[in-house]
MIPA-840955 format. One record per residue: x, y, z of N, C-alpha, C in turn. Coordinates in steps of 0.02 Angstrom, whole numbers, plus 50000, padded with zeros to 5 digits. Example, Ala and Ser with C-alpha at 12.3 -4.5 7.8 and 13.67 -1.06 7.14 Angstrom:
BEGIN
506604971650390506154977550390506604983550390;506424988850354506844994750357506455000250394;
This chain:
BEGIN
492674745350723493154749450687493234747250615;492994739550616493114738650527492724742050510;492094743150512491434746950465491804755650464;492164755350538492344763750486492874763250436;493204757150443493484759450380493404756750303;492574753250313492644750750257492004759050237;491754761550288491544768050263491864773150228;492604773750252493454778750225493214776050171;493414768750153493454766450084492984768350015;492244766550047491824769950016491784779349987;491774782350043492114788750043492434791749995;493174785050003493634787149940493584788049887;493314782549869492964779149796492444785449789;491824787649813491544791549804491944799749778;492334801149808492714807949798492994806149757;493314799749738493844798749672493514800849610;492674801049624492404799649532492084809349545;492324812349590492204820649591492654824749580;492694832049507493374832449497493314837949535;493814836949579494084843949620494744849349585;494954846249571495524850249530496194848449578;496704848349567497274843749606497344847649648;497514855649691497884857249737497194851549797;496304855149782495854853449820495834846049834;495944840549771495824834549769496294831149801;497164834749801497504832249863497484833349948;497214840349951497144839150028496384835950056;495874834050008495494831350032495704822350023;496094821449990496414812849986496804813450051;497354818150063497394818350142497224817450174;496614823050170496044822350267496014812650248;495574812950199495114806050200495834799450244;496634800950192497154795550203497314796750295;497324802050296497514803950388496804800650448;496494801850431495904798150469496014791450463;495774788550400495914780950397496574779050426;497054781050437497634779250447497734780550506;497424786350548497454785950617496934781550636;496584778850631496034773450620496314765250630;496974763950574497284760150589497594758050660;498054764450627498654763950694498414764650784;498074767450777497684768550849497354762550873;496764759950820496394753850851496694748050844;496854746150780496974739450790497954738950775;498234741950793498934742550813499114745850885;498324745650894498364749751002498734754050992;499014758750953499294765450973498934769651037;498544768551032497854772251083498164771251161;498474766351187498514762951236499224763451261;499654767051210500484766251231500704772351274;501274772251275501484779551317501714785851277;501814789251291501964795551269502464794851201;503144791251221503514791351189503184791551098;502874786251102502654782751031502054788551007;501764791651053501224800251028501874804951012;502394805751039502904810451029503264807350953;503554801050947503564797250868503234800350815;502574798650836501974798150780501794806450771;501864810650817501744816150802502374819250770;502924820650763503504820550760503544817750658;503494813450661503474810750575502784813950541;502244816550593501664818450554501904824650539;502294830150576502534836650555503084834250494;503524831550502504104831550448503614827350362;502974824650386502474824950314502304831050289;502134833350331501584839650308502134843450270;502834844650328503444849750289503534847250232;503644841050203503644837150156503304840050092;502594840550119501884841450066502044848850043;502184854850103502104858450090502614859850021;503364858650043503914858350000503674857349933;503414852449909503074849349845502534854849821;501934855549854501644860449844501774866749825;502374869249863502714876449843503104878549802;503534871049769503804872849721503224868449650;502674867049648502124865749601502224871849534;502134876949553502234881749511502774882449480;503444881149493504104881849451504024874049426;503714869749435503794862449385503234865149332;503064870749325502564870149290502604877649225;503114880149271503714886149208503214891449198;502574892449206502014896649230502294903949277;502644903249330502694908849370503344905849416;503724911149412504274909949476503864908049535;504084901349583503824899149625504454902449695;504394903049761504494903249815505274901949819;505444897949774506194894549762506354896549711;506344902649678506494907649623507404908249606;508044908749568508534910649578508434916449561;508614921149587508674929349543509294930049473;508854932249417509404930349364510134933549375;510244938349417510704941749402511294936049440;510824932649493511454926949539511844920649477;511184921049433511384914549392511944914949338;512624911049343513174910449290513044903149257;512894906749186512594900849135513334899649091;513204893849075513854891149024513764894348963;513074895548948512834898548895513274904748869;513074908348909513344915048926514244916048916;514544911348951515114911148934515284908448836;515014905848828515224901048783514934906048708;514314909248728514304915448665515024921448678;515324921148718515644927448705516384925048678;516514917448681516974915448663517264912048601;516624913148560516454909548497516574914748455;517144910448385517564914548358517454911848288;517424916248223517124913848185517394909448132;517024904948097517714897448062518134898048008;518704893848037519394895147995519374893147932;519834895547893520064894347810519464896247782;519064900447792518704903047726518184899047731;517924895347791517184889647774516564895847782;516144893747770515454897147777515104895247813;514864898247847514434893847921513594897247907;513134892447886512514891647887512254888847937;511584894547961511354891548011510714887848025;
């Protein structure tokens, strides 16, 4: 089991110096991190060998990752001010201070001149 993972390793290093472009280059750093890592935990932490409970664990935190990834992934596009992403507010919901604060602005006292 060491040689496969000093193969992952190699692997890695190999895909690290290939540009995939980030959405591609992260789910293939995935596959590559999820293998090696079930690799770990299975052989030489005997996951392989336990009871259910600890497959129900481990499967269980592998869904609340992925929900994780996806979350990040879906809002990618609104960190990036490009396109309303999935988590959009509709403008009409949004009350800006802005908004208040132009309609309340009154123009300056004793005769000053306001340059802008």
């Amino acid at each position: 089991m060491g040689a496969a993972l000093i193969v992952g390793t190699i692997v890695t290093v190999m895909v690290a110096n290939v540009h995939l472009g980030i959405i591609l280059g992260i789910i293939v750093a995935l596959i590559i991190a999820i293998v090696k890592g079930s690799l770990v935990a299975g052989y030489f932490m005997h996951l392989f060998s336990e009871k259910k409970l600890i497959y129900f664990v481990l499967g269980l935190t592998a869904i609340f990752v992925v929900a994780m990834l996806a979350l990040i992934l879906c809002s990618y596009s609104d960190q990036q001010g490009n396109k309303p992403g999935i988590f959009s507010v509709p403008q009409w919901h949004v009350h800006g201070h802005h908004q208040e604060a132009a309609t309340t602005e009154t123009a300056p006292q004793g005769g000053e001149q306001h340059v802008p």
